[in-house]
DSSP file (Angstrom, degrees, kcal/mol; ACC not computed):
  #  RESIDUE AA STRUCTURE BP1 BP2  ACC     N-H-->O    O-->H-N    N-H-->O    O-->H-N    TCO  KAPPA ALPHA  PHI   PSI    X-CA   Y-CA   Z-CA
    1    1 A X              0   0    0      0, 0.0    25,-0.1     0, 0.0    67,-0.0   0.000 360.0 360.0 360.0 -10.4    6.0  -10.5    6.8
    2    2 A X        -     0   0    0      1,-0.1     2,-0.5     3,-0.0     3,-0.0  -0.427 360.0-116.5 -62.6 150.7    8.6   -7.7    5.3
    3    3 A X    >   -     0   0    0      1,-0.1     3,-3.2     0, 0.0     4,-0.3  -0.945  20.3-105.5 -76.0 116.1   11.6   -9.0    3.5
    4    4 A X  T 3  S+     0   0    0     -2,-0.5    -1,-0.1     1,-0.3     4,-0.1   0.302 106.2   4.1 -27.5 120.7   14.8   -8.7    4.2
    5    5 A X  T 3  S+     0   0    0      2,-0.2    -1,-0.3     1,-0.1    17,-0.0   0.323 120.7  75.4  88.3 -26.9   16.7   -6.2    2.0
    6    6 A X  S <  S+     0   0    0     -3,-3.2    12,-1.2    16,-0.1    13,-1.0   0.351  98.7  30.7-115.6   6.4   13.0   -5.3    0.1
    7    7 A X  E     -A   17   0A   0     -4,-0.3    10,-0.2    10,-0.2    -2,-0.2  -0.924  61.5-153.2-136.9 175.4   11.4   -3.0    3.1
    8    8 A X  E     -A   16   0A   0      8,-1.2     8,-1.6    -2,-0.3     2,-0.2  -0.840  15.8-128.4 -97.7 132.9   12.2   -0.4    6.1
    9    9 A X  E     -A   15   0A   0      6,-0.3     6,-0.2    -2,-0.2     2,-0.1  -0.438  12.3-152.2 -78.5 149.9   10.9    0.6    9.0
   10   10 A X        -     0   0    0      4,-1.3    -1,-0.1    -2,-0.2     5,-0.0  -0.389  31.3-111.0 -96.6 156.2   10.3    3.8    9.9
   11   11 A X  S    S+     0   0    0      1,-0.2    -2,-0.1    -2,-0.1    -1,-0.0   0.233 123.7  55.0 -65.0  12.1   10.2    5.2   13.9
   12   12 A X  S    S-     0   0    0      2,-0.2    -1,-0.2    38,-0.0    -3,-0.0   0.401 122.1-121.3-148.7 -36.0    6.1    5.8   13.4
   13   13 A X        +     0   0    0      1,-0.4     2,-0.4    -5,-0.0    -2,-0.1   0.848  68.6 137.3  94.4  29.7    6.3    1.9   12.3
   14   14 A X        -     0   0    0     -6,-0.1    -4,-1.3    55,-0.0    -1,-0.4  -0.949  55.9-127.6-115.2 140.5    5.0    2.2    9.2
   15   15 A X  E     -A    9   0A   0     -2,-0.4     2,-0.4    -6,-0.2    -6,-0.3  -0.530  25.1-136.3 -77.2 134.2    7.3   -0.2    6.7
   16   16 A X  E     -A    8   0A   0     -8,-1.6    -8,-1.2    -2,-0.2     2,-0.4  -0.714  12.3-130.6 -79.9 141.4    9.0    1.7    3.0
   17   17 A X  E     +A    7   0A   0     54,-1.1    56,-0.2    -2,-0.4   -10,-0.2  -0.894  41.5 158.0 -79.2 114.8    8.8    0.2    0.3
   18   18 A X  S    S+     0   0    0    -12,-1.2    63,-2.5    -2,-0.4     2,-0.8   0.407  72.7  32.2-117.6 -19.7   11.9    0.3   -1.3
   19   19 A X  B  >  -b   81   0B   0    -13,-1.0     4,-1.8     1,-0.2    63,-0.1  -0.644  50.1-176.7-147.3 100.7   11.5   -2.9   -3.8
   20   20 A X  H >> S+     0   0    0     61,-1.3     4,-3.9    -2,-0.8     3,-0.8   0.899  82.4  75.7 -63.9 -45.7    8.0   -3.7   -5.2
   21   21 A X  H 3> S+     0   0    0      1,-0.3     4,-1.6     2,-0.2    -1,-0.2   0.846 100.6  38.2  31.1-104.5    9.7   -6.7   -6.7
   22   22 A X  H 3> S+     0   0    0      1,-0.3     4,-1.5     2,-0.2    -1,-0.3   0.727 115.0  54.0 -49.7 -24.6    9.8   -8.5   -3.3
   23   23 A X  H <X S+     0   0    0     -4,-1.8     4,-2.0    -3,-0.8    -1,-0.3   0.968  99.1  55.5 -65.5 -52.3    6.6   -7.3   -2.2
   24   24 A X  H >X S+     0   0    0     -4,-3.9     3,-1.6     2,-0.2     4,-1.5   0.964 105.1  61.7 -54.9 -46.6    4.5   -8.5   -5.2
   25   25 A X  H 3X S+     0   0    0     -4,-1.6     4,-2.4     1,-0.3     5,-0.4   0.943 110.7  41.3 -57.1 -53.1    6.2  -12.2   -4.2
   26   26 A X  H 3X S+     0   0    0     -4,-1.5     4,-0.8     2,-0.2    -1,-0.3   0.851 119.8  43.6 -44.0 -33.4    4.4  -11.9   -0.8
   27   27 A X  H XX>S+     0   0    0     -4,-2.0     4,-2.7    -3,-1.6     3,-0.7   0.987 118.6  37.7 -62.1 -79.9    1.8  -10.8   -2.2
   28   28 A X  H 3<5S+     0   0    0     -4,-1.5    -2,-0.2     2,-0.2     3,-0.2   0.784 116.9  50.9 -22.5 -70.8    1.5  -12.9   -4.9
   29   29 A X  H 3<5S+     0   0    0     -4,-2.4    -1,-0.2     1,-0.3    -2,-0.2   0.814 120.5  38.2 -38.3 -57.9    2.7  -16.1   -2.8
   30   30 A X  H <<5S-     0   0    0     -4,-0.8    -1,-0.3    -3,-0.7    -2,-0.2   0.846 108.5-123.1 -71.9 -49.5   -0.3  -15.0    0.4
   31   31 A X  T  <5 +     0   0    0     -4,-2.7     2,-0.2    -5,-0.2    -3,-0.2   0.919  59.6 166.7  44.8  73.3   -2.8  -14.0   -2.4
   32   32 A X      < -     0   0    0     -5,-0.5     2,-0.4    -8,-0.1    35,-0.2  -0.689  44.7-118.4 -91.7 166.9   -2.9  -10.6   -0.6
   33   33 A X        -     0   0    0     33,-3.4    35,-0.4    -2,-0.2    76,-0.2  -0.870  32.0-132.8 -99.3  91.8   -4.0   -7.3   -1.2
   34   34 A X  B     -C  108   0C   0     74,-0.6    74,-1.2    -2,-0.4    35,-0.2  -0.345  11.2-160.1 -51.7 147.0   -1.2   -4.6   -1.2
   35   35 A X        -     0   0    0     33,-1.5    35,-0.3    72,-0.2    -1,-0.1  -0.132   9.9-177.0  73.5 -91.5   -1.6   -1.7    0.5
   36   36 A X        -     0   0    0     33,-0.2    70,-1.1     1,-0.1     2,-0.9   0.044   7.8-161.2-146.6  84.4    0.6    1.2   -0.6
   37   37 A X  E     -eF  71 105D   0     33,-2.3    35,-2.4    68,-0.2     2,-1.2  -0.465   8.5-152.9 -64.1 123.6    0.5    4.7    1.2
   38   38 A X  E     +e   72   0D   0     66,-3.1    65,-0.5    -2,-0.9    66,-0.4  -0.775  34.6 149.8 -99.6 112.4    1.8    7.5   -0.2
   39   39 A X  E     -e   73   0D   0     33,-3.8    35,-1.4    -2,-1.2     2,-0.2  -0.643  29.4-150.8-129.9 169.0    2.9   10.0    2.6
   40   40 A X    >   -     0   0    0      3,-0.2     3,-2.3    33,-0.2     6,-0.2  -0.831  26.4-103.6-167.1 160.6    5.2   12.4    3.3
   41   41 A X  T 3  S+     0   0    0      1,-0.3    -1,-0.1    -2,-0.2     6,-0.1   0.581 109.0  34.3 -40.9 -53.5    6.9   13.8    6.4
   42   42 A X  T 3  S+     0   0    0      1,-0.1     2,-0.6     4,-0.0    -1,-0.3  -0.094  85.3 118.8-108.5  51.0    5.6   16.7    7.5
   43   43 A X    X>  -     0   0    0     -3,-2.3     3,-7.5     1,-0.1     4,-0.9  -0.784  49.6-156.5-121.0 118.4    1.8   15.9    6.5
   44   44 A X  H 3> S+     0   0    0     -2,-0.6     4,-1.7     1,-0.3    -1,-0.1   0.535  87.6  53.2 -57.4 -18.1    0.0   15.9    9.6
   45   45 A X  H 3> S+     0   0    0      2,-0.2     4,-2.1    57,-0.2    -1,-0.3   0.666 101.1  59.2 -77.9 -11.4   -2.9   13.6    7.8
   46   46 A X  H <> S+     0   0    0     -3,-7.5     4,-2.1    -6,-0.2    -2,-0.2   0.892 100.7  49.3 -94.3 -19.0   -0.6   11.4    6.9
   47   47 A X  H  X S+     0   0    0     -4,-0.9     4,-2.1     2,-0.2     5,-0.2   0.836 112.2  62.3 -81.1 -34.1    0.5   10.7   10.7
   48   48 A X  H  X S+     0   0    0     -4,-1.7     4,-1.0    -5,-0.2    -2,-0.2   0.962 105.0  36.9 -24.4 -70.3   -3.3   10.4   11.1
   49   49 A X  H  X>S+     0   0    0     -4,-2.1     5,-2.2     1,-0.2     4,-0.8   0.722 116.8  55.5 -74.9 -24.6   -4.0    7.7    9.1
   50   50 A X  I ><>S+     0   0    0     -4,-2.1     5,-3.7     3,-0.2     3,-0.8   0.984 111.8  31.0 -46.8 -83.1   -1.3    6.2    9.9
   51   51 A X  I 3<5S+     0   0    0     -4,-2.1    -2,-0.2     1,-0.2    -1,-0.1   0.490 127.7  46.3 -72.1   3.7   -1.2    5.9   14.2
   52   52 A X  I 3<5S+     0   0    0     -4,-1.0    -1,-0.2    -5,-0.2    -2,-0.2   0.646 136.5   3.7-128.3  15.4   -5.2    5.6   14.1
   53   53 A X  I <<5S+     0   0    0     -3,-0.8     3,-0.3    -4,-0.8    -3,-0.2   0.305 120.2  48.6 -26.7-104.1   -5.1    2.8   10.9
   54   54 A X  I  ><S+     0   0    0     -5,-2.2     4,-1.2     1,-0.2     3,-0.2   0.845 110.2  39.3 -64.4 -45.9   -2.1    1.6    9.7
   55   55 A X  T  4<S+     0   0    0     -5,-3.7     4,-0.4    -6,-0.3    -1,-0.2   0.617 114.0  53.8 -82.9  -0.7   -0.1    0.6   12.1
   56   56 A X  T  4 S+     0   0    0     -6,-0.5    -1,-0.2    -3,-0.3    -2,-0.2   0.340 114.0  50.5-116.5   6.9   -3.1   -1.1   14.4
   57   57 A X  T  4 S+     0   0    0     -3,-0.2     6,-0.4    -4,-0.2    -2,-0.2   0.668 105.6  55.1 -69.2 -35.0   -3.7   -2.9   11.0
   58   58 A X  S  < S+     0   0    0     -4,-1.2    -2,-0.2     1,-0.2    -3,-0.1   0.761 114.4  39.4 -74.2 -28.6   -0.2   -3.7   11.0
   59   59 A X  S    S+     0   0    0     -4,-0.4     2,-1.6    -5,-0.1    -1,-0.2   0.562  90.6  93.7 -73.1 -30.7   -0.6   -5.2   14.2
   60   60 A X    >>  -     0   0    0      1,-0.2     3,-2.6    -4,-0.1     4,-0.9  -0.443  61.8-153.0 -79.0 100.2   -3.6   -6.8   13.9
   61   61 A X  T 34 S+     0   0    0     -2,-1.6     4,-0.5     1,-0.3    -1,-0.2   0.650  85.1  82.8 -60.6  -4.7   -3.3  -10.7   12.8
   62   62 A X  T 34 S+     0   0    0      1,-0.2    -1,-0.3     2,-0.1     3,-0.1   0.664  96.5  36.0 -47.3 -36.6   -6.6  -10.5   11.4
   63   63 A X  T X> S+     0   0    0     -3,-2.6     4,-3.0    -6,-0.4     3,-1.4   0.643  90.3  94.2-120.8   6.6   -5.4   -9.0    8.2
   64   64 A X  T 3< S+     0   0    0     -4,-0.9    -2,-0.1     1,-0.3    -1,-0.1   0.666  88.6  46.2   6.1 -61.1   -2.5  -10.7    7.9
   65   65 A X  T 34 S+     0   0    0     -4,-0.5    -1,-0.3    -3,-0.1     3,-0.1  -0.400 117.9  46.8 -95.1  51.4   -3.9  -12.9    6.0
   66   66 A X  T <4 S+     0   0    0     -3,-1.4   -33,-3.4     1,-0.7     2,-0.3   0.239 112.9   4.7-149.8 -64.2   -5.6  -10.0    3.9
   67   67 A X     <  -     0   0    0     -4,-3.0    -1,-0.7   -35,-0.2     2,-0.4  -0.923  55.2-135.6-142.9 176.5   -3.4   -7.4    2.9
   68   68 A X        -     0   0    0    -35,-0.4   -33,-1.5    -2,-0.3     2,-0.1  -0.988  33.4-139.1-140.5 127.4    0.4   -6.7    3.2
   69   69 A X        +     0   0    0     -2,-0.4     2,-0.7   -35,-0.2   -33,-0.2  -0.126  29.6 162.3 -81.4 147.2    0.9   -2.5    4.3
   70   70 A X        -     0   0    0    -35,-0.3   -33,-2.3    -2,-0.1     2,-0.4  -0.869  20.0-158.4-171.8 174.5    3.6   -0.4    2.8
   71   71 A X  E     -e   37   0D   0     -2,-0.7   -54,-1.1   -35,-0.2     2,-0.4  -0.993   2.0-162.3-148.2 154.2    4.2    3.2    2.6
   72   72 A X  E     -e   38   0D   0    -35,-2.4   -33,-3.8    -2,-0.4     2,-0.3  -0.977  22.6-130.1-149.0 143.7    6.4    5.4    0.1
   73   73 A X  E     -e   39   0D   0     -2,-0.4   -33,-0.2   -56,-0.2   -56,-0.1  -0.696   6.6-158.9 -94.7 140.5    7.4    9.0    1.0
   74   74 A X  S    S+     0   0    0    -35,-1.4   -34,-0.1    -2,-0.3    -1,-0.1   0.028  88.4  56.4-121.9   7.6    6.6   11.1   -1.7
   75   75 A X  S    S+     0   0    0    -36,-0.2   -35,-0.1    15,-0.0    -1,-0.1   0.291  87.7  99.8-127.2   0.1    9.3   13.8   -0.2
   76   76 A X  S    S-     0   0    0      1,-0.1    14,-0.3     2,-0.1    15,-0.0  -0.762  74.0-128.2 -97.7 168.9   12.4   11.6   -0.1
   77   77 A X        +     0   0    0     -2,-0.1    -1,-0.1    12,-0.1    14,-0.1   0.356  69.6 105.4 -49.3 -33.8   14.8   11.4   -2.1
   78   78 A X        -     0   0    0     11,-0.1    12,-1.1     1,-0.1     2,-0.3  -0.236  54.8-133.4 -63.3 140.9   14.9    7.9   -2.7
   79   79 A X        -     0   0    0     10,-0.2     2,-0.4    11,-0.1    10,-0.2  -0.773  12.4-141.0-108.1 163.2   13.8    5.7   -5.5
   80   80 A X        -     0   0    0      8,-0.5   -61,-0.1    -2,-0.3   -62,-0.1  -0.995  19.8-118.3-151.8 138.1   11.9    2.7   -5.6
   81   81 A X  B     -b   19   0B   0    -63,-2.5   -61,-1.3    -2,-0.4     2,-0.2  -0.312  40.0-144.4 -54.3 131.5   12.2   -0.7   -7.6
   82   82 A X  B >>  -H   86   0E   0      4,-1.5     3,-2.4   -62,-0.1     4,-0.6  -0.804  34.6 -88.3 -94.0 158.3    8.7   -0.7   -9.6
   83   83 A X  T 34 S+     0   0    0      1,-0.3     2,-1.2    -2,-0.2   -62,-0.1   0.842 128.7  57.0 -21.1 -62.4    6.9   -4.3  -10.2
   84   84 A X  T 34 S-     0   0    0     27,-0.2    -1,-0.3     1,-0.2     3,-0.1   0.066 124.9-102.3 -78.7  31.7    9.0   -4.5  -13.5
   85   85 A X  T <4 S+     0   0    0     -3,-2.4     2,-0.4    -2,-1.2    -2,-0.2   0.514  76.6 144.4  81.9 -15.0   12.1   -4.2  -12.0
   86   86 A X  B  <  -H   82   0E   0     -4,-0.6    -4,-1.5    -6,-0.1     2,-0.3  -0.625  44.5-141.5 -77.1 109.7   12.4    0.1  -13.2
   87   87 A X        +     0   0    0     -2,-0.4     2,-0.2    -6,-0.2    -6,-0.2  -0.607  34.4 167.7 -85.2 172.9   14.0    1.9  -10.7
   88   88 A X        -     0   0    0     -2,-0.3    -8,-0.5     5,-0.0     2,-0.2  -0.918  42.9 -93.9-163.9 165.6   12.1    5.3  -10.6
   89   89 A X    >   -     0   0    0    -10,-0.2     3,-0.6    -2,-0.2     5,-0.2  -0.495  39.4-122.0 -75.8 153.3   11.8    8.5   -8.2
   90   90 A X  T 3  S+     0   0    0    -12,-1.1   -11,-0.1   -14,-0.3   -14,-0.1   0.556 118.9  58.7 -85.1  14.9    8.9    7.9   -5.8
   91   91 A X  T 3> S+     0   0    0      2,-0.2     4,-0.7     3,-0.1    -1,-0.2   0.451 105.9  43.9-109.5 -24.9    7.7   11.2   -7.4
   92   92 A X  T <4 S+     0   0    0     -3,-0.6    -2,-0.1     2,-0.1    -1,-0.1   0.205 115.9  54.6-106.0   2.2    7.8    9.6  -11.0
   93   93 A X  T  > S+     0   0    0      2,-0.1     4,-0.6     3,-0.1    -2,-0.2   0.431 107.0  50.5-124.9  -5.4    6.0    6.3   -9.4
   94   94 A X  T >4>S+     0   0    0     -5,-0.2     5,-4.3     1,-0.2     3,-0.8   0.872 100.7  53.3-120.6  -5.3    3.7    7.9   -8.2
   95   95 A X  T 3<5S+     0   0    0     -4,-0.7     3,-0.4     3,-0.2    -1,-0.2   0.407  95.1  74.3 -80.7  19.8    2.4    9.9  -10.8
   96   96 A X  T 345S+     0   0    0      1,-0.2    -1,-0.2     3,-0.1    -2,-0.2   0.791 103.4  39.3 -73.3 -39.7    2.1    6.9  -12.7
   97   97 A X  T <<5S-     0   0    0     -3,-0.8    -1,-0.2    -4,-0.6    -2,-0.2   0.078 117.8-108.5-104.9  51.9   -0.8    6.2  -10.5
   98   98 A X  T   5 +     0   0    0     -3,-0.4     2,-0.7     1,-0.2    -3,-0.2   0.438  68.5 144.5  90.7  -5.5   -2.1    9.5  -10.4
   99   99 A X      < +     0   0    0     -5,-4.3    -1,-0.2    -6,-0.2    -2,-0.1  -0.565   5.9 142.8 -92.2 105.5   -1.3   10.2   -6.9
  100  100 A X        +     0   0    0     -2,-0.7     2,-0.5    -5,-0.1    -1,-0.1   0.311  62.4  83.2-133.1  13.5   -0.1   14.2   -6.2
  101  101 A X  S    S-     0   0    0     20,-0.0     2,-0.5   -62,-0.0    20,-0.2  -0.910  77.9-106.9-115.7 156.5   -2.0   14.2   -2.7
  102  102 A X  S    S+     0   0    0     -2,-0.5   -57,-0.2    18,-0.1   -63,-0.1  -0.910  90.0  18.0-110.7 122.8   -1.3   13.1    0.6
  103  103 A X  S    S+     0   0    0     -2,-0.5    18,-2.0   -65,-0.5     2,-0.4   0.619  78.0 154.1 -91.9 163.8   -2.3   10.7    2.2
  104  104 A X  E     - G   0 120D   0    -66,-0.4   -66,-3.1    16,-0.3     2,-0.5  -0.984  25.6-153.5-162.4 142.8   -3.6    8.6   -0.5
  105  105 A X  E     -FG  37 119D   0     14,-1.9    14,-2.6    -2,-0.4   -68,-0.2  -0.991   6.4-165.9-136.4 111.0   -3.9    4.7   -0.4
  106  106 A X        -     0   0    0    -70,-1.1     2,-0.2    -2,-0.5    11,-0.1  -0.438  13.7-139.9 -82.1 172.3   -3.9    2.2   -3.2
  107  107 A X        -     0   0    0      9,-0.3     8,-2.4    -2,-0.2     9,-1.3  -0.665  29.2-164.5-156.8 108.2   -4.9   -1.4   -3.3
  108  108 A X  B     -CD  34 114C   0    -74,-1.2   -74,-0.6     6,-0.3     2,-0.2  -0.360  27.9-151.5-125.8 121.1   -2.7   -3.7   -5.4
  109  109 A X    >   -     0   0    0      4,-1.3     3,-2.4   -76,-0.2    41,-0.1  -0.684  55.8 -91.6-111.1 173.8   -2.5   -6.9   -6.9
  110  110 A X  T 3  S+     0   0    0      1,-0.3    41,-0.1    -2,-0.2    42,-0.1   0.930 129.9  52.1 -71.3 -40.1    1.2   -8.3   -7.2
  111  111 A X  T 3  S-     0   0    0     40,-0.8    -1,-0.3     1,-0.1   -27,-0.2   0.701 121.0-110.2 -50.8 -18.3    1.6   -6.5  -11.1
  112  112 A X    <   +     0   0    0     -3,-2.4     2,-0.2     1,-0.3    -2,-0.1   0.716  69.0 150.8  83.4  27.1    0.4   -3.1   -9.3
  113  113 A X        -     0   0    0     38,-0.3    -4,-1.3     1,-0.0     2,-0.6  -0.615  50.7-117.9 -82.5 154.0   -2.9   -3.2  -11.1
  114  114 A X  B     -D  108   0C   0     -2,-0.2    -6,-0.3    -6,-0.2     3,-0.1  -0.751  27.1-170.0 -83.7 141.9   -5.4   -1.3   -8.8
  115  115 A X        +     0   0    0     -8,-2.4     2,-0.2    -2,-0.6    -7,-0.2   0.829  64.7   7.4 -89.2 -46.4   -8.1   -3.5   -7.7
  116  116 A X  S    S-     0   0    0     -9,-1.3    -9,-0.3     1,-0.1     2,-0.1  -0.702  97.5 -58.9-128.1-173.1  -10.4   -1.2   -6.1
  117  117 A X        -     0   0    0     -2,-0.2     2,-0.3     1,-0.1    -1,-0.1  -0.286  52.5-119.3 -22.9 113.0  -10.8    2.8   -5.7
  118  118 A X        -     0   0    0     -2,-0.1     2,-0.6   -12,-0.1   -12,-0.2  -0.663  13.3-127.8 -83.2 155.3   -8.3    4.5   -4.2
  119  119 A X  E     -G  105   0D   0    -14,-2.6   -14,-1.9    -2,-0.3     2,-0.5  -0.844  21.7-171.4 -99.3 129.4   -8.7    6.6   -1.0
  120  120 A X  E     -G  104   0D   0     -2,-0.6   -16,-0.3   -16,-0.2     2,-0.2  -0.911  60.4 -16.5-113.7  77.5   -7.4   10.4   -1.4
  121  121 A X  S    S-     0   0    0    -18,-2.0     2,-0.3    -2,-0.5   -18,-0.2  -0.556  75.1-102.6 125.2 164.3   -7.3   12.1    2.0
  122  122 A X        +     0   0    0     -2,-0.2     2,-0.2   -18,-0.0     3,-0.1  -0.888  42.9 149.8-148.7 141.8   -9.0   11.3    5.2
  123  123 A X        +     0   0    0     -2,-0.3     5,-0.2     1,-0.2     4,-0.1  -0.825  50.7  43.5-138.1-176.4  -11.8   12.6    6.7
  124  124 A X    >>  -     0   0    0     -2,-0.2     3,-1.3     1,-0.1     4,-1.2   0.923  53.3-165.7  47.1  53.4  -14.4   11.5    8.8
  125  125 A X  H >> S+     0   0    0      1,-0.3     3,-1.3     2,-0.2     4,-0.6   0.864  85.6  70.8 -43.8 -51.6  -12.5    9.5   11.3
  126  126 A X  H 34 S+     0   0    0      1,-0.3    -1,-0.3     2,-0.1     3,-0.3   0.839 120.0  20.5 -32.2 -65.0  -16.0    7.8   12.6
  127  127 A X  H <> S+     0   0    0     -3,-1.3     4,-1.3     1,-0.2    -1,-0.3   0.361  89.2 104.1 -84.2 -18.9  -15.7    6.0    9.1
  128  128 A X  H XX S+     0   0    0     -3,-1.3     4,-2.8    -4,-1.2     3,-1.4   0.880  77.0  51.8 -60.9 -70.7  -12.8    6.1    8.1
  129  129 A X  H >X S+     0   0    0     -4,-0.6     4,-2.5     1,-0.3     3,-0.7   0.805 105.6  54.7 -42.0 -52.2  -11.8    2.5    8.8
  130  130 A X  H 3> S+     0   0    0      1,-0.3     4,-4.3     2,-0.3    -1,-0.3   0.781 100.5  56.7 -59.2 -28.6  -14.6    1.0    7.1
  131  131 A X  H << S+     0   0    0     -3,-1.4    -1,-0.3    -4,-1.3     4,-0.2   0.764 109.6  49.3 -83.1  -3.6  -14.0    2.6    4.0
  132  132 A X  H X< S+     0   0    0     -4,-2.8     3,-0.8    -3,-0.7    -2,-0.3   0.859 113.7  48.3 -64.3 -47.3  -10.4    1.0    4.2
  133  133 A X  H >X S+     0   0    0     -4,-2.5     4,-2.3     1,-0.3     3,-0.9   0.877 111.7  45.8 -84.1 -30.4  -12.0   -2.1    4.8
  134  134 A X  H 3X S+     0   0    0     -4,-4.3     4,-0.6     1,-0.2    -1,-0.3   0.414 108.3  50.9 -83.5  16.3  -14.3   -1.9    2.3
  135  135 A X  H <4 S+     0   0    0     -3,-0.8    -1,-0.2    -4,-0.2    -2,-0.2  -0.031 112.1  53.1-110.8  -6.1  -12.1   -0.8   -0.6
  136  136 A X  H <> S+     0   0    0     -3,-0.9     4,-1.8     2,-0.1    -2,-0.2   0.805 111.4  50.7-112.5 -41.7   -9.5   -4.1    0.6
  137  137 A X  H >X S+     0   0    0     -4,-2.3     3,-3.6     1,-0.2     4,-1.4   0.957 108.7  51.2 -48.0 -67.9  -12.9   -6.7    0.4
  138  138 A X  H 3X>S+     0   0    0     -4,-0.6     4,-3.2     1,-0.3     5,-0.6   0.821 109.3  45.9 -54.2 -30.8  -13.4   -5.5   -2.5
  139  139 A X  H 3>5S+     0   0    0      2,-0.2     4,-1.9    -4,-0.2    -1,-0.3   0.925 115.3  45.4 -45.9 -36.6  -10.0   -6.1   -3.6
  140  140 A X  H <X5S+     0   0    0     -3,-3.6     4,-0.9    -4,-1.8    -2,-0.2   0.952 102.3  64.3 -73.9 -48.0   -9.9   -9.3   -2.3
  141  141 A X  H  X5S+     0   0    0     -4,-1.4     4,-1.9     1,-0.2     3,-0.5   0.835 114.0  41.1 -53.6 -45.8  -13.6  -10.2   -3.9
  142  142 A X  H  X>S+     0   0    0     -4,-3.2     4,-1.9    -5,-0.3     5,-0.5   0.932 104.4  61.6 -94.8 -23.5  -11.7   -9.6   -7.5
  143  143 A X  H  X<S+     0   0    0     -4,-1.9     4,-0.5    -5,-0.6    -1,-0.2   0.930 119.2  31.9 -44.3 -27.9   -8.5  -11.3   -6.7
  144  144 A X  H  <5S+     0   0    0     -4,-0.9    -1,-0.2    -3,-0.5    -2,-0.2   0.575 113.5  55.9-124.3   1.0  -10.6  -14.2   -6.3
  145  145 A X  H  <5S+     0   0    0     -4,-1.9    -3,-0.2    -5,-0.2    -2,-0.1   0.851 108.0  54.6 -68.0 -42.5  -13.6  -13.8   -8.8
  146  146 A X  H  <5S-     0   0    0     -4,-1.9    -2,-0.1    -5,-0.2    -3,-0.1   0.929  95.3-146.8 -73.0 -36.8  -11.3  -13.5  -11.4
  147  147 A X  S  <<S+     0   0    0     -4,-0.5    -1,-0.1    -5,-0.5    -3,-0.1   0.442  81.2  97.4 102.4   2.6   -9.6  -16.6  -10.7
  148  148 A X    >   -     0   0    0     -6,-0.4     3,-2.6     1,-0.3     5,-0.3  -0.380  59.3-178.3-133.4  55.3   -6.7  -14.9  -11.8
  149  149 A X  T 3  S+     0   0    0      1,-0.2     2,-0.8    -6,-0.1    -1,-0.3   0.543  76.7   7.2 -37.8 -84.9   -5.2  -13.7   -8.0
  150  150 A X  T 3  S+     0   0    0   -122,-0.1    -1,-0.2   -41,-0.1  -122,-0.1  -0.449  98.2 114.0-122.4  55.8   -2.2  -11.8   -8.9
  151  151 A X  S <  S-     0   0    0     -3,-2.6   -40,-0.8    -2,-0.8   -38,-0.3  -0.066  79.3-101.7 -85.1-148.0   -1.8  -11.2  -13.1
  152  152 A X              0   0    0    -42,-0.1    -2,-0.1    -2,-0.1    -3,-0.1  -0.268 360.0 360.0-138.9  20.5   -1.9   -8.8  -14.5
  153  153 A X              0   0    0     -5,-0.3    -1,-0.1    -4,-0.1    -4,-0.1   0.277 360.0 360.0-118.6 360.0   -5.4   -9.3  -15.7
């Protein structure tokens, strides 16, 4: 599902975000849930959650129709387009939501409001998944209680 020109992929296979822009239209467009890792190279959780998670999520056509993955490196250099078009450091986008550990996982509606909890860490491997999957129903449950899938409301 990535767009041309708005993602990359990484050797580990997890997709960058370079332009939230094009993501919220997928999003939006799918009524999905983003996503949005926050990693960075050499943290050895974050290559956890990743190869025993994210990438067999990414794969799986079951949430496909659910959520759309992305990742932003919280050690590059690089900036990334926010919803509104603001380019920003990923260091300045992501204390906007709070984020100053790794790995840490939002879930997104196409404005970048969070929908549910975010998850800080991983532990508990046994579990792990389910509390991924149950922090993306619940996303999903307000995207479509509210009636109002991807505002800003």
């Amino acid at each position: 599902m990535a767009i041309a020109g708005s993602a990359t992929a990484d050797s580990v296979g997890m997709i960058q975000a370079t332009d939230l822009r094009d993501e919220a239209r997928t999003v939006r467009e799918n009524n999905l849930v983003l996503v949005l890792e926050f990693s960075s190279e050499y943290c050895a959780f974050c290559r956890k959650l990743e190869d025993l998670f994210l990438v067999p999520m990414q794969r799986n056509a079951e949430y496909d129709a659910k959520i759309l993955i992305r990742s932003v490196s919280l050690d590059s250099y690089e900036t990334v387009v926010d919803f509104d078009g603001r380019s920003l450091s990923t260091t300045e986008f992501a204390s906007r939501y709070e984020v100053s550990l790794t790995p840490t996982l939002l879930f997104l509606n196409a404005v970048g409001k969070e929908l549910s909890e975010k998850l800080v860490g991983i532990w508990s491997e046994d579990f792990y998944g389910g509390f991924i999957d149950s922090r993306i129903d619940e996303a999903r449950e307000r995207l479509s209680h509210v009636g109002l899938a991807n505002t800003g409301i």
